[in-house]
PAZAPA-4460 file (N, C-alpha, C; in steps of 0.05 Angstrom, whole numbers, plus 32768, in hexadecimal, padded with zeros to 4 digits):
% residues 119
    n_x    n_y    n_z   ca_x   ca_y   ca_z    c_x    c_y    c_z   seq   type   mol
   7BCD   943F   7F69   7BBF   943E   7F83   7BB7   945A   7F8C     1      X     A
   7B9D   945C   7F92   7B98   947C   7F96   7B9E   9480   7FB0     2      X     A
   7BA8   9498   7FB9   7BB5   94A0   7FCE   7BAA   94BC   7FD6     3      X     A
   7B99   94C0   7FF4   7B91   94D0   7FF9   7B9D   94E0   8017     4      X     A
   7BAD   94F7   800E   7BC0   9502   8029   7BB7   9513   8039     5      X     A
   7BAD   951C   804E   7BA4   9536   8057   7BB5   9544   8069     6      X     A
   7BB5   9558   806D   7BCB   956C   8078   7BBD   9587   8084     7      X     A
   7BC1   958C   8096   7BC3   95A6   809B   7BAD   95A7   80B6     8      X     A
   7BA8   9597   80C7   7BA0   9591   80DA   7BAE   959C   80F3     9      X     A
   7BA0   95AB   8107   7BB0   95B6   811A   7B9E   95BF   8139    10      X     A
   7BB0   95CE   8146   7BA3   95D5   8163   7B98   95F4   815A    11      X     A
   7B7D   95FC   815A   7B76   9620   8153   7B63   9626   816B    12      X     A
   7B6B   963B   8172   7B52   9644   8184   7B36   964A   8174    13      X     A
   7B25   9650   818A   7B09   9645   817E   7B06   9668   816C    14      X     A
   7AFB   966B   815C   7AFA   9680   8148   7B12   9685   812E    15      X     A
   7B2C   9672   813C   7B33   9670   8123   7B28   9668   810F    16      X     A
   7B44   9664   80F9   7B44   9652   80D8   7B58   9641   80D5    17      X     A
   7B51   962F   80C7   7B64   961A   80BE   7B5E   9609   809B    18      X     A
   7B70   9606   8094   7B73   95FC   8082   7B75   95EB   807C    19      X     A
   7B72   95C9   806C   7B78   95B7   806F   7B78   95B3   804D    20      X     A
   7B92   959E   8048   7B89   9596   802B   7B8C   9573   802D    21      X     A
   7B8A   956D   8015   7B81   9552   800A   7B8F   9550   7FF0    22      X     A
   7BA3   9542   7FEB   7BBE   953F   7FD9   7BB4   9522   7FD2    23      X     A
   7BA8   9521   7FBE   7B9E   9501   7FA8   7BB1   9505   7F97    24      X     A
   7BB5   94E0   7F9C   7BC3   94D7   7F83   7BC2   94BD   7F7C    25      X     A
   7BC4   94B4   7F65   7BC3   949F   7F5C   7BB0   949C   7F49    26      X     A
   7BA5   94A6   7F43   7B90   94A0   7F27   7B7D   94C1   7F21    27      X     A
   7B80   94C1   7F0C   7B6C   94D5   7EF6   7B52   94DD   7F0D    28      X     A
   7B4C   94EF   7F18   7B30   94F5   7F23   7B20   9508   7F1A    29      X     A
   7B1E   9506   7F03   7B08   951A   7EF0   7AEE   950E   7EFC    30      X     A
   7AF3   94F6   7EF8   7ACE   94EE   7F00   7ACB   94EA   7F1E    31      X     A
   7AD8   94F1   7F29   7AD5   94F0   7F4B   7ACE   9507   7F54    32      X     A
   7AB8   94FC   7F6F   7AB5   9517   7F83   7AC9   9515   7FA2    33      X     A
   7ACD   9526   7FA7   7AD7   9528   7FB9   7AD0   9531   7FD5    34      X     A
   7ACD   9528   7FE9   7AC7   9536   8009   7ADA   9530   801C    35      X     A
   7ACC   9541   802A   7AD8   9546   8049   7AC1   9538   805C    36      X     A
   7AD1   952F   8072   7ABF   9522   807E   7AD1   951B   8096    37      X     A
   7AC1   9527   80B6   7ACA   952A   80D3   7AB9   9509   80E6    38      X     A
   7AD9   9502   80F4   7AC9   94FA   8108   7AD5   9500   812B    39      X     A
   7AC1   950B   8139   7AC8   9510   8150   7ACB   94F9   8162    40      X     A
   7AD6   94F9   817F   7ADC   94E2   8189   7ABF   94DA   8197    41      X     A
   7AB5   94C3   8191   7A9A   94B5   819E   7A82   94BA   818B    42      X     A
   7A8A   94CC   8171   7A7E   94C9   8164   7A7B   94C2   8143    43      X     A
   7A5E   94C7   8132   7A6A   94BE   8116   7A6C   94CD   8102    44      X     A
   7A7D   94BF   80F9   7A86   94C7   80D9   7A74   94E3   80CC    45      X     A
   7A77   94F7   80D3   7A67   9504   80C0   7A6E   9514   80A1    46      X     A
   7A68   951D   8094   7A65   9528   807C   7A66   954D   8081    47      X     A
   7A79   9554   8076   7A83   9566   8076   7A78   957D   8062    48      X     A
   7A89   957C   8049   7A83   9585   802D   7A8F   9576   8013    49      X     A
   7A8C   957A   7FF9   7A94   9564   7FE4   7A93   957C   7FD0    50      X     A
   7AA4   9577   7FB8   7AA8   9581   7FA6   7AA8   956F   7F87    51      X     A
   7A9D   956E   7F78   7AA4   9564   7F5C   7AC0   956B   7F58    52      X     A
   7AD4   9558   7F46   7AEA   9562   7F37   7AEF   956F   7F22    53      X     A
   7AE1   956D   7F14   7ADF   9576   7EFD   7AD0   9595   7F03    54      X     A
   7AB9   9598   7F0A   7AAB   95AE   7F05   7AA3   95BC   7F19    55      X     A
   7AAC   95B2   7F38   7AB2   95BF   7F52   7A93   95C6   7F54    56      X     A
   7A82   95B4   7F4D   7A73   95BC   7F66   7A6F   95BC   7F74    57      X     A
   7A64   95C0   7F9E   7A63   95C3   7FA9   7A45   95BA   7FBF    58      X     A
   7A59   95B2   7FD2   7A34   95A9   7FE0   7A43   95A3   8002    59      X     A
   7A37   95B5   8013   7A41   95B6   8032   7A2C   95AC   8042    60      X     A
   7A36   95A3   8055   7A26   959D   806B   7A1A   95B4   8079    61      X     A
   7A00   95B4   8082   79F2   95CB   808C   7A07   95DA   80A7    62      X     A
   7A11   95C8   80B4   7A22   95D7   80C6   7A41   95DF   80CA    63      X     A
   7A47   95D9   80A9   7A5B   95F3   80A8   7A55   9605   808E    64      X     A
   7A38   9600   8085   7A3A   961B   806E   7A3F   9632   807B    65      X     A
   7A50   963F   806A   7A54   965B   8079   7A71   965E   8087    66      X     A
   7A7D   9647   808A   7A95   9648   80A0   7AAB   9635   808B    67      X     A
   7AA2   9622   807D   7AB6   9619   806E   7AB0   9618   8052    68      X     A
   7AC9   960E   804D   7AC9   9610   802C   7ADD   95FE   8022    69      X     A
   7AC9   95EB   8003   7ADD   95D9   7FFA   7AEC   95EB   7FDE    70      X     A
   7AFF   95DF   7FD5   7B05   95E5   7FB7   7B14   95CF   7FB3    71      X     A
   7B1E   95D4   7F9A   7B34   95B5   7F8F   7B49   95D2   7F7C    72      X     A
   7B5D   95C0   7F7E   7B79   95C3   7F66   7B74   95B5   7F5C    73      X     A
   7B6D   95B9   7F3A   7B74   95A8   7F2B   7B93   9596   7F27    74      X     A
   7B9B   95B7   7F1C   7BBC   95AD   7F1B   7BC3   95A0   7F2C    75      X     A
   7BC3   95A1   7F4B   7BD2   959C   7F5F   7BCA   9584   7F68    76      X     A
   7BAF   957A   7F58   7BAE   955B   7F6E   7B9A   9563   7F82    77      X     A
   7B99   957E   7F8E   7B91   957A   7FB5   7B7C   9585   7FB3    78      X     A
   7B67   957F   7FC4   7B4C   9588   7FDC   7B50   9593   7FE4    79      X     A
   7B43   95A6   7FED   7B50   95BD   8007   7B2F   95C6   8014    80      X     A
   7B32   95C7   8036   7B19   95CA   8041   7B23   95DE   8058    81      X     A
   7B1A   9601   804C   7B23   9617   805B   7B0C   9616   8076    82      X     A
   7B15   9615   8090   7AFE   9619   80A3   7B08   9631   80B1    83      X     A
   7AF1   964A   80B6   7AF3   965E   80C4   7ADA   965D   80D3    84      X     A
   7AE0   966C   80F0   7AD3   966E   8108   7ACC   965A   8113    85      X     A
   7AED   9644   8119   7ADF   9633   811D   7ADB   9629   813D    86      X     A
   7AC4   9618   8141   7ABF   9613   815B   7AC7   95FC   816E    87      X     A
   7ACB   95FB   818F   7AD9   95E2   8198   7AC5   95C5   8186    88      X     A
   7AAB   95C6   817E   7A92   95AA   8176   7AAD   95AE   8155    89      X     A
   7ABA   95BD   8145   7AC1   95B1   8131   7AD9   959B   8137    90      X     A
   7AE8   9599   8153   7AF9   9594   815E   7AF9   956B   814E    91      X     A
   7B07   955D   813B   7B07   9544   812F   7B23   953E   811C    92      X     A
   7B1B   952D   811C   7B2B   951B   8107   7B20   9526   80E7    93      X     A
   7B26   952C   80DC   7B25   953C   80C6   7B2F   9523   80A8    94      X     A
   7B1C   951C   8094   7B22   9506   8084   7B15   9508   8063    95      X     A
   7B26   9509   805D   7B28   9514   8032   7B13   94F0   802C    96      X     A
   7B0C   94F7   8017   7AFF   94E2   8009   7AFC   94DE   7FF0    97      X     A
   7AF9   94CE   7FE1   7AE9   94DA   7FCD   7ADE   94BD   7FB9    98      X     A
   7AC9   94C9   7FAA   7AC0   94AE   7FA4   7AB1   94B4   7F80    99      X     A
   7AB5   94A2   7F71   7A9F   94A3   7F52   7A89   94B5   7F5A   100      X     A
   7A8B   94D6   7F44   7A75   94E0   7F46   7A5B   94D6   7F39   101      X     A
   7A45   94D4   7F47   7A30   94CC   7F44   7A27   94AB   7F54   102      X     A
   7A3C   94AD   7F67   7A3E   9493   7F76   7A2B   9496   7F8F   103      X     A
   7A30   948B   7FAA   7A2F   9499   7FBF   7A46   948A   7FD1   104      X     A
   7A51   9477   7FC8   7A68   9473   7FDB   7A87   947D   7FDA   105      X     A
   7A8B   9483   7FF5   7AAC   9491   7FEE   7AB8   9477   7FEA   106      X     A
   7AC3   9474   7FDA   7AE0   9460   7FD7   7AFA   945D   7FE7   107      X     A
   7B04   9478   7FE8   7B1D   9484   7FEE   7B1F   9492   7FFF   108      X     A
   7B32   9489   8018   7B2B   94A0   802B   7B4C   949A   8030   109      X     A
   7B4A   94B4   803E   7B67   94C2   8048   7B71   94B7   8063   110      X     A
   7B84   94BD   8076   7B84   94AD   808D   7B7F   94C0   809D   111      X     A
   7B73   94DF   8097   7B69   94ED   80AC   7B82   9503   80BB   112      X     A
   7B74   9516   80BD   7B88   952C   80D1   7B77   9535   80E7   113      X     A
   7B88   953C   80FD   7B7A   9544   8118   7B75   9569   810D   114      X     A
   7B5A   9570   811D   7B5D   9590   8124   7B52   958C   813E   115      X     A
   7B5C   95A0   814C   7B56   95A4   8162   7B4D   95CC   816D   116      X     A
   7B2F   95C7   8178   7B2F   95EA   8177   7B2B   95E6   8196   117      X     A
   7B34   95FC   81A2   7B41   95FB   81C7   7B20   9621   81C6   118      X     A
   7B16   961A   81E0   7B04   962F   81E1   7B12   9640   81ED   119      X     A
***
């Protein structure tokens, strides 16, 4: 059963950084992509950034190029989505995903971590 954990969700003032990872388990994800994906309260689901497993490519949403960043551990299983400078609008529920690359639906999603940025 694939199992998607996220961690590292917190209270930062606005210009901080924060870290968050994404700890998968349960099945082989060579052929999976993986994202990040926020939802604020009243609003939707949006799309963050995604990474291939295998070959880490990369693809961000226009409004945090520049401020975040995905990577993967192989070894380790985890996602990790570094955000710096960040602002009270990144302020959400924060949620791992991941789905068959070359798909477009996520499969798998995480049960989400809070961040919170205070101005």
């Amino acid at each position: 059963q694939v199992q998607l954990v996220e961690s590292g969700g917190d209270l930062v003032q606005a210009g901080g950084s924060l870290s968050l990872s994404c700890a998968a388990s349960g099945r082989t994800f060579s052929s999976y992509t993986m994202g990040w994906f926020r939802q604020a309260p009243g609003k939707e689901r949006e799309f963050i950034a995604r990474i291939t497993w295998n070959y880490g490519v990369t693809d961000y949403a226009d409004f945090v190029k520049g401020r975040f960043t995905i990577s993967r551990d192989r070894a380790k299983n985890t996602v990790s989505l570094q955000m710096n400078s960040l602002k009270p609008d990144d302020t959400a529920v924060y949620y791992c995903a991941a789905r068959l690359t070359g798909t477009t639906r996520y499969n798998y999603w995480g049960q989400g971590t809070q961040v919170t940025v205070s101005s």
